[in-house]
C-alpha positions as CSV (number, residue, x, y, z in Angstrom):
1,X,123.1,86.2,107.7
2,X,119.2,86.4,108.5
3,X,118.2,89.7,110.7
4,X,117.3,89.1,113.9
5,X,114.2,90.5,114.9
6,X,112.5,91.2,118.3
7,X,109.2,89.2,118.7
8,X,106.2,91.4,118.8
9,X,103.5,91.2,120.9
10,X,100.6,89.5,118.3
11,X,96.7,88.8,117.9
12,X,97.2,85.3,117.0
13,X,94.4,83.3,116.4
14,X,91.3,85.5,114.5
15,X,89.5,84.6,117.3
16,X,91.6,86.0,119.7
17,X,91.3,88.7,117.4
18,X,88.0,88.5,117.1
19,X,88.1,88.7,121.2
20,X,90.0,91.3,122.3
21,X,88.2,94.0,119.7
22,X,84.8,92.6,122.1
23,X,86.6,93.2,124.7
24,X,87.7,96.6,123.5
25,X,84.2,98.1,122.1
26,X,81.3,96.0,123.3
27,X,79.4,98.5,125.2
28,X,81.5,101.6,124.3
29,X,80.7,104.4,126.1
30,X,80.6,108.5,124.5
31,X,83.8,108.4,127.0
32,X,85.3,105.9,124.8
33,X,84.1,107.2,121.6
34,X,85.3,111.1,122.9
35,X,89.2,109.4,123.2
36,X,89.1,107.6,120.0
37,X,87.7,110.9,118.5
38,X,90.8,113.2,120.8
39,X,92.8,110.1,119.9
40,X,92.7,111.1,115.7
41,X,92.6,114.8,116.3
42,X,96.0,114.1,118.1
43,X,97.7,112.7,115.0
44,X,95.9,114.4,112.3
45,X,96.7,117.8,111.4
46,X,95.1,120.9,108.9
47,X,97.2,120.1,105.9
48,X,96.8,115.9,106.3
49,X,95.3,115.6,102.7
50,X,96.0,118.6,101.4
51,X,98.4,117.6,98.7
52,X,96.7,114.7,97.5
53,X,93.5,116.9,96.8
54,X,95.9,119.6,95.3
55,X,97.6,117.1,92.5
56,X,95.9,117.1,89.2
57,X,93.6,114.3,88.1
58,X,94.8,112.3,85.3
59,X,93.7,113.3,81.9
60,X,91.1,111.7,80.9
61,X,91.7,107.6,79.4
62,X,95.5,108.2,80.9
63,X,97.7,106.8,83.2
64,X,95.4,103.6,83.0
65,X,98.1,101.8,81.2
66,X,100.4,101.9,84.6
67,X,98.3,98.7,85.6
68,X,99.2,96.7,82.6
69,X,103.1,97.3,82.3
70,X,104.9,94.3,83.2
71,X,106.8,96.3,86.6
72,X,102.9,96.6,87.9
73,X,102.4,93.2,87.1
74,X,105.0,91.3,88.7
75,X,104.4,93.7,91.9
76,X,100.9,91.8,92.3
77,X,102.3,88.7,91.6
78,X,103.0,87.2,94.7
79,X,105.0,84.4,92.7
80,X,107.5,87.4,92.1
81,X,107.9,88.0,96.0
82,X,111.4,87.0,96.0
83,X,112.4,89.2,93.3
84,X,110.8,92.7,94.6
85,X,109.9,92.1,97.7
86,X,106.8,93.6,97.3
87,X,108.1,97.2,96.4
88,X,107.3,98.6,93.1
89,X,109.2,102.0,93.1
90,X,108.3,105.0,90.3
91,X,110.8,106.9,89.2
92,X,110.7,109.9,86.8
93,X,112.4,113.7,86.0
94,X,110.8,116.4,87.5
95,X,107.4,117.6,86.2
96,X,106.9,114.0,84.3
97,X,103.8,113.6,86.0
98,X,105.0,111.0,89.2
99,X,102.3,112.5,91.5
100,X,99.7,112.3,89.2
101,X,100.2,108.4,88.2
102,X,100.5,108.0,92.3
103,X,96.9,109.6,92.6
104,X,95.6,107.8,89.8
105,X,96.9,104.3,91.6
106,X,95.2,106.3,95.1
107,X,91.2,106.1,93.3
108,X,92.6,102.5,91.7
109,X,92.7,100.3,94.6
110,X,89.4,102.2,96.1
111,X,87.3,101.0,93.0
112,X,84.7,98.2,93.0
113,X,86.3,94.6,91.9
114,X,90.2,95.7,92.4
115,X,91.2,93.4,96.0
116,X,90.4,95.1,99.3
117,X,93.7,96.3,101.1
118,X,94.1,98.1,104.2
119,X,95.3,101.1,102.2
120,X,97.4,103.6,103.6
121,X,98.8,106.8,101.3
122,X,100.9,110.0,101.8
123,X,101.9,112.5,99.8
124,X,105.1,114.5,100.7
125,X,104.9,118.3,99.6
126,X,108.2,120.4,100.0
127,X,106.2,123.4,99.1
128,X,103.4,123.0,101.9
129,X,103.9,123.5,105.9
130,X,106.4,122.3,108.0
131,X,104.8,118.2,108.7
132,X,103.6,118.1,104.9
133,X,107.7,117.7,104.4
134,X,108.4,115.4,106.7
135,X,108.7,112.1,108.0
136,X,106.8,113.2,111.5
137,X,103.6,114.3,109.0
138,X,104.0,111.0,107.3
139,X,104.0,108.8,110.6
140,X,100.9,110.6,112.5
141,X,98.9,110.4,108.7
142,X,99.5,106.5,108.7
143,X,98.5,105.6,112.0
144,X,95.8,107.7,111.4
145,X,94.4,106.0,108.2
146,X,95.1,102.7,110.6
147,X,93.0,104.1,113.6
148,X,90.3,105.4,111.8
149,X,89.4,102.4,110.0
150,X,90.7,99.4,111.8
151,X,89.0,98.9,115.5
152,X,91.9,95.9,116.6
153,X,94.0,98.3,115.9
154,X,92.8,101.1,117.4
155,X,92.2,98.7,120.1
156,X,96.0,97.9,120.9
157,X,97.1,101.4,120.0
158,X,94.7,102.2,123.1
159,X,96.1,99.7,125.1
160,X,99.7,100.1,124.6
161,X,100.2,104.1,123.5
162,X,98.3,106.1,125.4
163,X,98.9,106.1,129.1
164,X,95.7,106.1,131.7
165,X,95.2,109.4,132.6
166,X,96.9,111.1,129.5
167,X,95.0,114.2,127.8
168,X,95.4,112.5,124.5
169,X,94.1,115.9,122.4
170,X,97.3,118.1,122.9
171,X,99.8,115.1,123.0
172,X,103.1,115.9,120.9
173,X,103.6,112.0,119.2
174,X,107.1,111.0,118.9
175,X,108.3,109.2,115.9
176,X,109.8,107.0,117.5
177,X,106.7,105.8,119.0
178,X,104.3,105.7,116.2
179,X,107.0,103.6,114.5
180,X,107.2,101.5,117.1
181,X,102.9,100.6,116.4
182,X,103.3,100.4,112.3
183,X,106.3,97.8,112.8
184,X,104.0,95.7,114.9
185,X,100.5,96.4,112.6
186,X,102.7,95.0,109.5
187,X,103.3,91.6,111.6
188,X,99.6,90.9,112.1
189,X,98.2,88.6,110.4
190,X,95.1,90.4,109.6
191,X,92.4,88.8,106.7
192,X,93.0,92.7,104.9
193,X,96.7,92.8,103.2
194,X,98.3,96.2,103.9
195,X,99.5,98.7,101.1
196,X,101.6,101.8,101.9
197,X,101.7,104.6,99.0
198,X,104.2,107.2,99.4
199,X,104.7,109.3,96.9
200,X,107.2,112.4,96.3
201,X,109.8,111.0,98.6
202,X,112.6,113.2,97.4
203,X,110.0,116.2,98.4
204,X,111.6,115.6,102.0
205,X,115.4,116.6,102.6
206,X,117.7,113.9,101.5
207,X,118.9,112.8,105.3
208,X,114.5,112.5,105.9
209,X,114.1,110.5,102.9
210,X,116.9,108.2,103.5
211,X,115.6,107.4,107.2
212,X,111.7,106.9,105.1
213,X,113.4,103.9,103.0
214,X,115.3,102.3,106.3
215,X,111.6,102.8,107.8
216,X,110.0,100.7,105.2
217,X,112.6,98.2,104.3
218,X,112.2,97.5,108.1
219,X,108.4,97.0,107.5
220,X,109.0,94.7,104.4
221,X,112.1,92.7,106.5
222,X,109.2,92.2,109.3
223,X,107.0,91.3,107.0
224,X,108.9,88.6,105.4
225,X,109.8,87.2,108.5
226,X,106.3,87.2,110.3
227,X,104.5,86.0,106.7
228,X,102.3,88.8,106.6
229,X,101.2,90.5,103.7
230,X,102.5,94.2,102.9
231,X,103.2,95.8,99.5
232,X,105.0,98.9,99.5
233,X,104.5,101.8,95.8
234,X,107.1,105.1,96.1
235,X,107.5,107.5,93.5
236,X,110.3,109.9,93.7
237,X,112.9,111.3,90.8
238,X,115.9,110.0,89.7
239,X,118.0,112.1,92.4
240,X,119.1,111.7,95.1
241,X,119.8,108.7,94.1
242,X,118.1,106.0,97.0
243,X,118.5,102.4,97.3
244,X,116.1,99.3,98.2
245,X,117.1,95.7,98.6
246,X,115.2,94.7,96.0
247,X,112.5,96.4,94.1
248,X,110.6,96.9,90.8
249,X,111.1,99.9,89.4
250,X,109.4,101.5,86.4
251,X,111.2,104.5,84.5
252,X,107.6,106.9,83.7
253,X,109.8,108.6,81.0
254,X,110.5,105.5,79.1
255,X,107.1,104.3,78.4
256,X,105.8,104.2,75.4
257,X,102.4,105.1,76.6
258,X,103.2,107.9,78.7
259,X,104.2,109.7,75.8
260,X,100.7,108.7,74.4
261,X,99.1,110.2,77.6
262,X,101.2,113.8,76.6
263,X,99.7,113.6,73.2
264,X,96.5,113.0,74.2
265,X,96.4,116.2,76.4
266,X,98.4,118.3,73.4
267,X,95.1,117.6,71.2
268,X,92.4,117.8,73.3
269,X,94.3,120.7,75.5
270,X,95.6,122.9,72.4
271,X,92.9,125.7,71.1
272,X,94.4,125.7,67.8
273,X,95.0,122.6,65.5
274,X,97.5,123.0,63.5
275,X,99.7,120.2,63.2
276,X,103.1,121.5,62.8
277,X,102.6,123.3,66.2
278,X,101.6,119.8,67.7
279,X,104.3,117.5,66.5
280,X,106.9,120.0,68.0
281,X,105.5,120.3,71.4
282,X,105.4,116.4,71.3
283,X,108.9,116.6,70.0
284,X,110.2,118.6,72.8
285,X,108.2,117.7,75.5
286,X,111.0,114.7,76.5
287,X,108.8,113.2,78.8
288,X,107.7,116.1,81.0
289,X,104.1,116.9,81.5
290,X,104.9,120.3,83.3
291,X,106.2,121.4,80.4
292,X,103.7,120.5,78.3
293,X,100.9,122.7,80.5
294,X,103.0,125.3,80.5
295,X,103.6,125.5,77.1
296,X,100.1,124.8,75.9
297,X,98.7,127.7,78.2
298,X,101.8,129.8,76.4
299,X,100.2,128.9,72.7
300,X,96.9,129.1,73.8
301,X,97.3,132.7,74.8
302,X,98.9,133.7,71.7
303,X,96.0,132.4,69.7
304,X,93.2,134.2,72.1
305,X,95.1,137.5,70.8
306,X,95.3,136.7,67.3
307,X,98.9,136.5,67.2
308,X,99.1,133.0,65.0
309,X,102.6,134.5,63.5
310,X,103.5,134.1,67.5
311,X,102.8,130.5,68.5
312,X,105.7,128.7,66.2
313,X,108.4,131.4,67.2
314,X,106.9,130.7,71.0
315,X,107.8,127.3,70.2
316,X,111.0,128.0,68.4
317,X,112.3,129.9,71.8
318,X,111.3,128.0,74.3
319,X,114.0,125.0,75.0
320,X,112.9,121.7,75.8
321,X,115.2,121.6,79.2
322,X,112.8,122.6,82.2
323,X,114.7,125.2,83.9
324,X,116.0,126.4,80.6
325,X,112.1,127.3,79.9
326,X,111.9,128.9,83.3
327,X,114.8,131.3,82.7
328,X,112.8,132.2,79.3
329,X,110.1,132.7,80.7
330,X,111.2,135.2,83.5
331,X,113.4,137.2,80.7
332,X,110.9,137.6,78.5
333,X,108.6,140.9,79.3
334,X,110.5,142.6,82.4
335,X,108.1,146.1,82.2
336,X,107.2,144.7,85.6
337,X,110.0,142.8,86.9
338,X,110.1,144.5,90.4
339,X,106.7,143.4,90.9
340,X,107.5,139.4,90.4
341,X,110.7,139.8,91.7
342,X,109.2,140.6,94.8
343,X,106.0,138.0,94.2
344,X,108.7,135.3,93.9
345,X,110.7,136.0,97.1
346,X,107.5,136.0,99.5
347,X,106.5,133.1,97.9
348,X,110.3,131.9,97.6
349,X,111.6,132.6,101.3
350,X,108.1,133.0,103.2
351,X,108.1,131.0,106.6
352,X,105.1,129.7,105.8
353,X,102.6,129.5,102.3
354,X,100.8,133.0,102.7
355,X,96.8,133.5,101.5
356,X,96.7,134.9,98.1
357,X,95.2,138.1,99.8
358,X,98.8,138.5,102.3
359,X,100.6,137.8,99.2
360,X,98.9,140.8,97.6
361,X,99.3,142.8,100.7
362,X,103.0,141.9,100.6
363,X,103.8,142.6,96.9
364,X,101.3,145.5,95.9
365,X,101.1,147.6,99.5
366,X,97.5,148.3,99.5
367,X,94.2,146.5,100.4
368,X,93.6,143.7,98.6
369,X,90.6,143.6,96.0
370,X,88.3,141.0,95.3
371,X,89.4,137.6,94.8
372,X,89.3,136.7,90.8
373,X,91.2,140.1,90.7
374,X,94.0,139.2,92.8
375,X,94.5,135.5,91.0
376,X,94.5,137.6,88.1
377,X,97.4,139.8,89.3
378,X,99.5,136.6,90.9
379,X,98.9,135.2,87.3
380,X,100.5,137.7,85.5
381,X,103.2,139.3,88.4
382,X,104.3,135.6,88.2
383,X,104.6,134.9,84.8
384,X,102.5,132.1,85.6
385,X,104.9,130.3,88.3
386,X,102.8,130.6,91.2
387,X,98.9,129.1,91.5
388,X,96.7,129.5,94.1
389,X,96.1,126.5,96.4
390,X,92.6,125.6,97.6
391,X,91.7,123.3,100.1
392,X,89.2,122.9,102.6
393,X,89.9,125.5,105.4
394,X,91.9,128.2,103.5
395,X,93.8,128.9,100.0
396,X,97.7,129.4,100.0
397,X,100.2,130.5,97.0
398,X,102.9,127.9,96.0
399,X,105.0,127.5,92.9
400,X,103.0,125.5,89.8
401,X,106.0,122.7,90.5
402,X,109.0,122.4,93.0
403,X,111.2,122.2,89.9
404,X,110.5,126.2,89.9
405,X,111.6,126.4,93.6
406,X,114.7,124.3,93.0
407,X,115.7,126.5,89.6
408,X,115.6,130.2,91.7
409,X,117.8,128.6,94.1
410,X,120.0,127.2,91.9
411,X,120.4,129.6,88.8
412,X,120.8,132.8,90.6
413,X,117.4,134.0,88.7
414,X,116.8,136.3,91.5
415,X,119.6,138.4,91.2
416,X,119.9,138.4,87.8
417,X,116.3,140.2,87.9
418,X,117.2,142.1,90.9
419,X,121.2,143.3,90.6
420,X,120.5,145.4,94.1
421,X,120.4,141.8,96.4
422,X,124.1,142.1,96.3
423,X,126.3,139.0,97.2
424,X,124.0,138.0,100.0
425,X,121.0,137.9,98.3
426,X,119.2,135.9,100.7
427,X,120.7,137.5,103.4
428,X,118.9,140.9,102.0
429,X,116.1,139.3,100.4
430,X,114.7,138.2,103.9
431,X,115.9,141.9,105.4
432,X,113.4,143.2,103.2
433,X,110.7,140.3,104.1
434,X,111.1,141.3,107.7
435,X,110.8,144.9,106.9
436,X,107.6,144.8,105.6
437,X,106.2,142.6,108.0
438,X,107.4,145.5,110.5
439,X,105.5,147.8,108.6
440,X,102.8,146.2,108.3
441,X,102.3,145.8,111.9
442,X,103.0,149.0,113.0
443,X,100.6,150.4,109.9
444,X,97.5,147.7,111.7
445,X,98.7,149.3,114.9
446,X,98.4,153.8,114.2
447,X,95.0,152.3,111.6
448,X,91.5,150.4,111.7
449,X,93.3,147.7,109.6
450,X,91.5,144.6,109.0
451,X,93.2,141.6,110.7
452,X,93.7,139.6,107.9
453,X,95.3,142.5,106.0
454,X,98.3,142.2,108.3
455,X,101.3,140.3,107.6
456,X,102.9,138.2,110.7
């Protein structure tokens, strides 16, 4: 049976299109322009773009080859409607390198010659803030890329969302509501096709990411239904395992030229050329870039200190399984175990990310030193599992992956390094969080201690 579906209010004709944008924004005034601008501030927030700027760009001549596999192919043909309906879905293990094909797609469809689309992207990260994780962050960024660059749009949004009198600037949007406006954009039939990237969806909790998918099969049932034009891309990994309808899917593991894009960056990202040492990383690799980097770093440190006898043991210990080489690398070296012990519970258990200089604070006690020192020391405390994030307004630790995140939690690694936790470990683990914050704030309150030296 065929779903029913509510009619929407529409701009039929293009000039009645064309009409009501006049209507909208001939003669604008800086009042008008000031509640567009309060309008955008409303649904935008600090960390909007954040991970899409933090994800790596593709290697260089990699990841073009996404846009000739036959999945891509028959997701641009519309002749292929019927069999897809329009959703090409990327699926991959953790650390294969999703997020960086998604990016790469991202700067595709903004290049010179490739057909214009109303483009609209969001990347979910489950190690960022609170919106960055869920479906609230990825509703306001939408209608945000729609308001920003569409002035119909804006104009009906205006008309129809923001009640007279309203001070727009503090407003809390519902997602109900902002829903309720992408449904009816997707029925327009505007002259610019729509295309919604969303990458990382299992980055969300697995009740979120389910309600994401209803969302957007409800945009691609509308859009069947009102002829418009809407192509949905998603990456996420294998599990939790999530359904469309219909969809093209593409396996990044099983492709042939993925695993030509891994041994392009073991050549040209390997100090030492030795071939022995190459084939095996490409051996054990399986697929997973994040394995790869780590591993190459790994090598590459064992040739800066002349320890060549070093690299094909490293190679010989290290297993191929991800959270296998996570475990090897936290056991190996423990003169300073209480040190990343406690570097990976702030970063583990922390309420929010922390700057590297309150992750310092936190770990080390003392006032931080200058910046290239401290990366340094989160470097090495780590063993390499935390990076520094940098983006526009302020930097923030996080784990090199989520696969790192989801291995402490499930292995146990914590109290294997840190016996005293006990059976509660988290229990104790944020105990002791909250007990340094304590002391931290009562130190900045008997001292002349700088603000951001405090821990809150």
């Amino acid at each position: 049976m065929a779903e029913r579906v509510t009619p929407l209010p529409s701009f039929g004709s293009t000039e009645a299109h064309n009409a009501l944008v006049g209507s909208q924004f001939s003669g604008q005034t800086n009042i008008t322009f000031q509640v567009r601008h309060d309008c955008l501030r409303s649904l935008a927030f600090r960390e909007i773009n954040a991970r899409r700027h933090d994800i790596t760009h593709a290697h260089q001549d990699t990841c073009d080859w996404l846009f000739d596999t036959l999945e891509f192919r028959q997701w641009m043909d519309p002749t292929c409607l019927q069999d897809h309906n329009g959703v090409f879905w990327i699926k991959g293990k953790p650390g294969a390198g999703k997020s960086t094909l998604m990016k790469h797609a991202f700067h595709h469809f903004h290049k010179p010659g490739v057909r214009n689309y109303h483009l609209v992207a969001y990347f979910f990260n489950a190690r960022g803030e609170k919106l960055e994780k869920a479906p609230l962050g990825m509703l306001r960024s939408m209608v945000h890329q729609l308001l920003r660059t569409d002035d119909a749009l804006y104009a009906h949004f205006h008309q129809n969302f923001i009640p007279e009198g309203l001070e727009i600037s503090d407003y809390q949007w519902r997602p109900l509501e902002l829903q309720e406006f992408v449904r009816w954009a997707v029925t327009q039939r505007l002259s610019t096709p729509f295309l919604l990237l969303v990458d990382a969806l299992d980055e969300c909790n697995e009740p979120d990411a389910r309600h994401v998918v209803e969302f957007l099969e409800s945009l691609r049932i509308l859009a069947c239904q009102y002829r418009t034009q809407l192509k949905i891309c998603l990456s996420s990994r294998h599990y939790p395992s999530i359904t469309m309808r219909k969809a093209v899917e593409l396996k990044v593991e099983h492709s042939k030229d993925h695993e030509r894009d891994i041994s392009k960056y073991i050549n040209e990202r390997l100090t030492v050329n030795n071939f022995d040492i190459i084939y095996e990383i490409r051996r054990k690799a399986n697929g997973i870039f994040i394995w790869v980097a780590i591993i190459a770093s790994v090598v590459n440190k064992a040739y800066d200190e002349g320890q060549v006898e070093a690299m094909g043991r490293t190679l010989e210990e290290v297993p191929a399984d991800l959270d296998a080489m996570f475990s090897a690398i936290l056991g190996k070296d423990i003169s300073n175990s209480a040190e990343t012990v406690r570097m990976l519970q702030w970063v583990l258990l922390g309420l929010r990310p922390l700057t590297p200089q309150e992750l310092f604070v936190a770990v080390v006690e003392t006032a931080p030193p200058a910046s290239d020192i401290i990366q340094r020391r989160i470097t090495t405390s780590s063993k390499g599992l935390v990076e520094i994030r940098r983006d526009y307004h302020t930097n923030s630790v996080q784990f090199i992956h989520l696969s790192v995140r989801g291995f402490l939690f499930r292995y146990k690694k914590l109290q294997m390094l840190d016996p005293t936790l006990g059976p509660e470990p988290f229990a104790t683990i944020h105990g002791r969080l909250w007990a340094r914050c304590r002391s931290s704030i009562k130190e900045a309150v008997t001292t002349s201690t700088p603000r951001e030296h405090i821990l809150w």
